[in-house]
N, C-alpha and C positions, 0 to 999 in steps of 0.2 A: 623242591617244587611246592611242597605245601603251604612251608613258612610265609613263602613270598605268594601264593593265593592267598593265604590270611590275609599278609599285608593289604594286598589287594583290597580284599573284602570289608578291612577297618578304614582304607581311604575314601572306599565307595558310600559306606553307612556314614561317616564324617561329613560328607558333602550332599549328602542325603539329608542328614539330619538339621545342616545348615537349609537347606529349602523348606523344611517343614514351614517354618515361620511366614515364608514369604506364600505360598498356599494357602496357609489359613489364613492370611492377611486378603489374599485375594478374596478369598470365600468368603470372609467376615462381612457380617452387612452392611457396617459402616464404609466399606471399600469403595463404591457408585457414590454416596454423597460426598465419599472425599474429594472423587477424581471432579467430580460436580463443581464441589467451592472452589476449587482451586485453578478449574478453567473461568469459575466467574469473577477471580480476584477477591471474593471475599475478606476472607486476611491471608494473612505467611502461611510460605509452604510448611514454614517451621513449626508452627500453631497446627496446622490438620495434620500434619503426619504425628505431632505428640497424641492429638485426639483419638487419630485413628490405631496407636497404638497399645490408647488405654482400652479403646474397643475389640481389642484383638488379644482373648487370654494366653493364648500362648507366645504371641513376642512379650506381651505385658510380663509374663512369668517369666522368661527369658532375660527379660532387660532387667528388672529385679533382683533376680538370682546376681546378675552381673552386677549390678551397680552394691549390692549389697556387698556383695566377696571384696569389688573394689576399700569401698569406706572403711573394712575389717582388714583391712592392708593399710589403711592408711592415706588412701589417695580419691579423689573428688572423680566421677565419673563424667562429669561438667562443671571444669573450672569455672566458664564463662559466667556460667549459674551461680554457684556455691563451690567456695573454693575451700578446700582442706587446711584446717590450723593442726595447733597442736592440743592434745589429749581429749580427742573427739570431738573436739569445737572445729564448726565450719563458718562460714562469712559471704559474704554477700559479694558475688563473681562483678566483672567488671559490666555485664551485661545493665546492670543498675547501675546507670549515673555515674558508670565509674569509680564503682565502690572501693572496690578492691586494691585499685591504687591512691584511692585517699584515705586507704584505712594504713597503706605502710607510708601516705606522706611523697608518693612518687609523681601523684599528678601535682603540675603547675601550672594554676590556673592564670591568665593573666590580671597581672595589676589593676588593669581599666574595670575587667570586670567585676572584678572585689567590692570597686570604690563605686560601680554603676549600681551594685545589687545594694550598697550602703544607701543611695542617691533615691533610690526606690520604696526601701523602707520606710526611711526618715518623711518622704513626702504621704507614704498612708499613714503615718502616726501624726503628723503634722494634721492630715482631713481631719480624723478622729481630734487629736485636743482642741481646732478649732471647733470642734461640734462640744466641746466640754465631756469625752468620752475619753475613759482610761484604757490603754493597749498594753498588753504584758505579752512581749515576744519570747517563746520558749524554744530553744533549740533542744532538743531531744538527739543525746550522742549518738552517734554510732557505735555497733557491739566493736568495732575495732579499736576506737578511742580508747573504752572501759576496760576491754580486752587486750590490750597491746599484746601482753605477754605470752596470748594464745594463739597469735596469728602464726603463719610459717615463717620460713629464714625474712628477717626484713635485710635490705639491701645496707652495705656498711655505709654511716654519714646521714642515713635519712631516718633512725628511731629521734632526731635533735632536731627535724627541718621542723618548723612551722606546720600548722595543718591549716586547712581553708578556714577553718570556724578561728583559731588564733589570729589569723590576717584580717577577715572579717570584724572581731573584737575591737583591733587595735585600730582600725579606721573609726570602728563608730565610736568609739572611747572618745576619739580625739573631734568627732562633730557631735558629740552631750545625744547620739543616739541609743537608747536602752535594749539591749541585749541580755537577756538571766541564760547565768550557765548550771549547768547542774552536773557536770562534769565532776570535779572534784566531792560532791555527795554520794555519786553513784558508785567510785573508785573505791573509798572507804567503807562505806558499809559493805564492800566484795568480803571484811572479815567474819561481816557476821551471816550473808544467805550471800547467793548469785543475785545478780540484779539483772544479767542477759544466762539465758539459755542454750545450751551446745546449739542446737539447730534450730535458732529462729532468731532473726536479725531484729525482734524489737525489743524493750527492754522488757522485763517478767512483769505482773502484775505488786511483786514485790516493789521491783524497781522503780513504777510509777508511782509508788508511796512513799518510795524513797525522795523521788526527786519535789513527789507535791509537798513536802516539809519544806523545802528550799521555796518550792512557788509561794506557797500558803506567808512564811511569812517575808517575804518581800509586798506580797500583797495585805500583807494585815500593816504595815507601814505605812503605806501607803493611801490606804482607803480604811481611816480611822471607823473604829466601834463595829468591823463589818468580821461577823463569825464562820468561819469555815471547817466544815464536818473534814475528819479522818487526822486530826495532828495530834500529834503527840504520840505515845507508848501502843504498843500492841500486846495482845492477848497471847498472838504467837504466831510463829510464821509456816503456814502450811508448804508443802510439797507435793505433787502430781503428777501422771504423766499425761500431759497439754504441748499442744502448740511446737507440733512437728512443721516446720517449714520445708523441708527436705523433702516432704511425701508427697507435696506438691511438686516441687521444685525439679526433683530427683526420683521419684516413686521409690523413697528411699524407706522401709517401713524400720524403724529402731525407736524407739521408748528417747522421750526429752522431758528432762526435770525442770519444773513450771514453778518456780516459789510464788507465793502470793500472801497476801497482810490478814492476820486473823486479830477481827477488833474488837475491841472492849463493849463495843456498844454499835449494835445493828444499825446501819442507814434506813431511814425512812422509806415505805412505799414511794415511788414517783409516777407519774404518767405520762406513754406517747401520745401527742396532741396530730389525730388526723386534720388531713386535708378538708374535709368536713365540719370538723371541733370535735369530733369523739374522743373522747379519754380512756386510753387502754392500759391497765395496772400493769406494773412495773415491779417486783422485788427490787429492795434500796442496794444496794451494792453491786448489780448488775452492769456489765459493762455495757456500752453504747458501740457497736461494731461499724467498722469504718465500712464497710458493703451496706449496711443501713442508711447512710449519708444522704442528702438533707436528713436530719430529724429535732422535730420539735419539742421538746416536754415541760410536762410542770411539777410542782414541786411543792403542795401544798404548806406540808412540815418545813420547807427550809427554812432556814434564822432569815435571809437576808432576800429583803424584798426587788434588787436591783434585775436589770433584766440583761442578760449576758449571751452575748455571741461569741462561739468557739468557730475560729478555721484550723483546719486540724489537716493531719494526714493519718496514715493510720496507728503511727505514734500515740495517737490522741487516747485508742480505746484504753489503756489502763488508765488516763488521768481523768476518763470519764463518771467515773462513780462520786466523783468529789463537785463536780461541777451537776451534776441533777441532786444530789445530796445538801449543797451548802446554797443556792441558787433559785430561787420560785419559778425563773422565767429562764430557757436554756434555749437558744438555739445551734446546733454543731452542724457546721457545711465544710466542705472539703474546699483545701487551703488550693489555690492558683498557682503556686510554682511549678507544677506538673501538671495542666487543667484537665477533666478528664472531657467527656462528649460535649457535655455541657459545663462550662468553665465559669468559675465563679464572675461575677460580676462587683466589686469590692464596694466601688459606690453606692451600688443600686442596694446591693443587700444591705448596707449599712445605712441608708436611709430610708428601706422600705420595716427595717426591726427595730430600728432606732435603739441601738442598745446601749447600756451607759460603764457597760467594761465588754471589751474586746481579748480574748486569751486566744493568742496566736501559734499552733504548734507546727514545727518542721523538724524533722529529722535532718540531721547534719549533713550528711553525701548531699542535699540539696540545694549546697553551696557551688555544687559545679551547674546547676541551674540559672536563666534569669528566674526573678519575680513575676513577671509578664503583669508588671502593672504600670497604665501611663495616667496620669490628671486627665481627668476627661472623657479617656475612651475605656473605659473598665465598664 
C-alpha cells in the first residue's frame, strides 16, 4: 500500500508542478495586455505568447532549462527558427525565406522567377548609369553556403544541385548584368579564423573584411585613383563572446565566438548627420547597425570625396566601417527586397541624394524573394 501511495503522490506533484507555470503565467502582469492585443489583432498569437513568456520567469526559466538540455543533446528546440547542424553550429530555420531548404539546395525556385528578379536588377542599374551613377551589387552568402559542411545530413543528389545565387549568376552572366560574389573569399580564409559564427546567421565582423578585399578591389578597378580604408594585412584577428542569435531566437543562453579584424591603423572619427544637421561623433571603426537605418554621416578625414548610397540589409553592418571610413558623404537605407513599414522608395531616394556610387547589399536566402521594384512606381 505504501509504494503505490508514493507512486500516487509523485504523479500528483508531477502534474502539479506542470501547473505552476501556467499560474504564474496567469498571475504575471503581462497576462491582461496579452489577452488585450490579441483580441485587438495586434500581431500573432505567436509574437504575444513568446512576449508574454519572456514576462513570466518561471516559464522563461522553464523553457530555458528545456531548450538548453535540448541544444546539449544535439537537437534544435525550434527547427522552424534555427535548425541544428553539426558541431554546435545552428542555421537559419525555414521560418526565413526558406532558409533552410536553400541552404541544403532543396527549394526550387522557378525559372520565371530567377530570370524576373534578373529583369529587375538590370532595370535599377540601368536608372543609375543613365544618371552616370556606379552600382556594385553585393550578395552577402549565407552561413550555409560557407558552411556546407556544418549543416545536418544533406539529402543524397542535392550537395551538386545548383543554389538560387548560382542560377541567378548564370542568367545575369549571360545579359552583361554585374553580380560580385564573395563566396569563394569567405570559403578560403575559413583556414585561417571563422568568417560565420556557430549561432548567428551573418557573417562575423572578420568575415565582412574578408569579403570587403574582394569589394575594395573590384571597386578600385573600376573607379580609378579612388582610395579605400581597411585593405590589405591585419594587426591580428581578435576573438569574443558576441552576437548570440539564438538568445533571441531560442532564449538559448551559450557563449558564440565573434572574430573580428584588428588593424594596423585606426579608422578616423566619423559623424551621424541628424535630421536637423547636428553632427554627433562617432569612434572610426564602429559599426552602423541595421535597427539604426536610415542613417546619414560624414566623414571629414575620408580620402574620397564622392557621395555614396548604401541599400543594405542587415548583412550590411560589418561592411559598415569601411564605407564611413573611406567615404565623406555616406547614406545606408534598408534595401527593398523584404520592405519594412516604410519601404524604400529606389527612385525617389536616388534622386532626392543624388549619389555617384550605389553599394547594394543582400544576403543570399533573398533570392527566394522578388525585388519589389517596378520603373516608375518605386
Amino acid at each position: 500500500m505504501a509504494p503505490r501511495t508514493g507512486r500516487t503522490i509523485l504523479i500528483a506533484a508531477f502534474f502539479a508542478a506542470l501547473l505552476v507555470p501556467v499560474f504564474a503565467t496567469v498571475l504575471s502582469p503581462g497576462f491582461l495586455p496579452f489577452i488585450r492585443k490579441v483580441l485587438a489583432g495586434d500581431h500573432s498569437m505567436k509574437i504575444e505568447t513568446e512576449l508574454l513568456r519572456r514576462a513570466t520567469p518561471l516559464w522563461k526559466g522553464g523553457a530555458d532549462f528545456y531548450n538548453d538540455l535540448l541544444f546539449k543533446l544535439g537537437i534544435s528546440p525550434n527547427p522552424d527558427q534555427l535548425m541544428m547542424g553539426r558541431d554546435g553550429y545552428m542555421f537559419l530555420g525555414n521560418a526565413h525565406n526558406k532558409a533552410y531548404d536553400e541552404d541544403l539546395r532543396r527549394y526550387d525556385a522557378p525559372a520565371s522567377d530567377l530570370e524576373k528578379w534578373v529583369d529587375d536588377l538590370a532595370g535599377e542599374q540601368k536608372y543609375l548609369s543613365d544618371r552616370g551613377i556606379c552600382m556594385f551589387f553585393i550578395v552577402a552568402p549565407s552561413k550555409g553556403t560557407i558552411y556546407f559542411d556544418k549543416l545536418g545530413p544533406v539529402p543524397p543528389g542535392f550537395a551538386d544541385t545548383p543554389t538560387l545565387f548560382d542560377r541567378v549568376l548564370a542568367i545575369a552572366e549571360k545579359r552583361g548584368v554585374s553580380i560580385l560574389d564573395v563566396r569563394s573569399e569567405l570559403i578560403a580564409a575559413r583556414e585561417t579564423a571563422d568568417t560565420y559564427s556557430p549561432l548567428n546567421s551573418h557573417w562575423t565582423d572578420y568575415g565582412g573584411y574578408v569579403a570587403w578585399q574582394k569589394i575594395a578591389s573590384i571597386v578600385g578597378g573600376q573607379i580609378p585613383g579612388i582610395r579605400l580604408a581597411g585593405t590589405g594585412g591585419l594587426a591580428g584577428i581578435g576573438r569574443k563572446d558576441y552576437g548570440n542569435e539564438a538568445a533571441d531566437l531560442l532564449s538559448l543562453a551559450e557563449p558564440n565566438i565573434w572574430t573580428y579584424p584588428i588593424y594596423k591603423q585606426p579608422f578616423p572619427t566619423y559623424y551621424v548627420v541628424g535630421a536637423d544637421g547636428t553632427q554627433t561623433p562617432v569612434p572610426g571603426g564602429r559599426r552602423t547597425e541595421f535597427k539604426s537605418l536610415p542613417v546619414e554621416t560624414s566623414s571629414p578625414a575620408a580620402p574620397n570625396p564622392q557621395r555614396v548610397l548604401v541599400i543594405t540589409d542587415s548583412m550590411g553592418a560589418a561592411l559598415s566601417p569601411y564605407w564611413t571610413a573611406s567615404f565623406r558623404h555616406v547614406k545606408q537605407v534598408v534595401n527593398h527586397v523584404r520592405p519594412p513599414k516604410d519601404p524604400l522608395h529606389f527612385e525617389q531616394t536616388v534622386d532626392d541624394y543624388r549619389p555617384d556610387i550605389v553599394f547594394y547589399v543582400m544576403v543570399e536566402r533573398y533570392f527566394a524573394q522578388p525585388l519589389r521594384w517596378k520603373p516608375g512606381q518605386s
